[in-house]
C-alpha positions in Angstrom: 32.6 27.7 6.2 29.9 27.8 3.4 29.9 23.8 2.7 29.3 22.8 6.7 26.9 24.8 6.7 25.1 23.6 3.9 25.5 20.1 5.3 24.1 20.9 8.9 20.7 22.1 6.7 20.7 18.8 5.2 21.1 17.3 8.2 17.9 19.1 9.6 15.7 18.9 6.7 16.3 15.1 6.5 15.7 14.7 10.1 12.7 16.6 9.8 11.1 14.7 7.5 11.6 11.1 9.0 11.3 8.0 7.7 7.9 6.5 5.7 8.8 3.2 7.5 7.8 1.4 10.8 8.7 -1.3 12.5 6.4 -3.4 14.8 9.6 -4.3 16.9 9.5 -0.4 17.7 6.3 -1.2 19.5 5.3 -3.1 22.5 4.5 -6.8 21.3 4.3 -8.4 24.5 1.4 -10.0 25.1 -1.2 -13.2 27.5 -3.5 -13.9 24.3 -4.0 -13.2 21.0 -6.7 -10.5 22.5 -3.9 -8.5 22.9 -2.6 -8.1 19.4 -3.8 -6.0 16.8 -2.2 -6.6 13.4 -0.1 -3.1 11.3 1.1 -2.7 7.9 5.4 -2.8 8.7 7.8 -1.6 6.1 6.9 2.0 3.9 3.4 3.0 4.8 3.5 4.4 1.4 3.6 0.6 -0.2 0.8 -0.4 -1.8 1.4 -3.5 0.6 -1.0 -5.5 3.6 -0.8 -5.8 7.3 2.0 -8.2 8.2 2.8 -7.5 11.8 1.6 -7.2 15.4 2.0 -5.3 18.5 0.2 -5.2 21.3 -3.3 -3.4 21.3 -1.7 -0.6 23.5 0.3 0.7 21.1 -2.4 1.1 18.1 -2.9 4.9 19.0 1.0 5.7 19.1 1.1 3.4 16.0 -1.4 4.8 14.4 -0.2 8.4 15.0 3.2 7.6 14.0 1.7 5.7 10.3 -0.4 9.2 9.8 2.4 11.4 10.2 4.3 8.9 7.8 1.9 8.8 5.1 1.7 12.5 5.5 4.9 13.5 4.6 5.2 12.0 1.4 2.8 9.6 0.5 0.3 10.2 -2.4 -0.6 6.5 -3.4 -3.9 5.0 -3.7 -4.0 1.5 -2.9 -6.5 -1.1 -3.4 -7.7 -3.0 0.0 -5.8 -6.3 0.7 -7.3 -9.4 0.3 -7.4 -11.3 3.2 -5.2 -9.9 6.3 -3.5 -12.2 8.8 -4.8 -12.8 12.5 -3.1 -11.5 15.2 -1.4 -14.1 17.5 0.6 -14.2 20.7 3.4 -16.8 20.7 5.2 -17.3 23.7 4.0 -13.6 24.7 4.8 -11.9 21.6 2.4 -10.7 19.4 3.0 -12.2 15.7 0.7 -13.3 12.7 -0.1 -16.3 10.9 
């Protein structure tokens, strides 16, 4: 009875602590124009890596919530700022980059 146990805390603690990575497709990226798009770092917010998708401009406080509660948990890096970050597009009413 001792091993399940021990398993069903790993379980939780993992669970608890989530994942470092988002995913724009987790947001809305619907979109009319390119006004609607805001561009967000995808993959491990705690990359040292640039802005290379977009959701719709609707989402940035839920997206931004979500990326501070990522880097929170286990992030310590410091990164240098990118160097030129791609614009926000809608494409056939999805929000994307070029």
């Amino acid at each position: 009875m001792r091993i399940p146990a021990l398993l069903l805390g790993a379980f939780v603690l993992v669970a608890a602590c989530g994942s470092s990575s988002l995913a724009a497709d987790d947001y809305d990226q619907s979109c009319s124009t390119a006004d609607d798009c805001v561009t967000v770092l995808t993959g491990d917010q705690c990359d040292c890596a640039c802005e290379s998708g977009s959701i719709n401009k609707r989402e940035s406080a839920r997206y931004a919530s979500d990326a501070a509660k990522a880097k929170g948990r286990s992030c310590d890096k410091q990164c240098s700022p990118c160097p030129a970050l791609p614009v926000a597009v809608c494409n056939s009413g999805t929000c994307g980059t070029k």
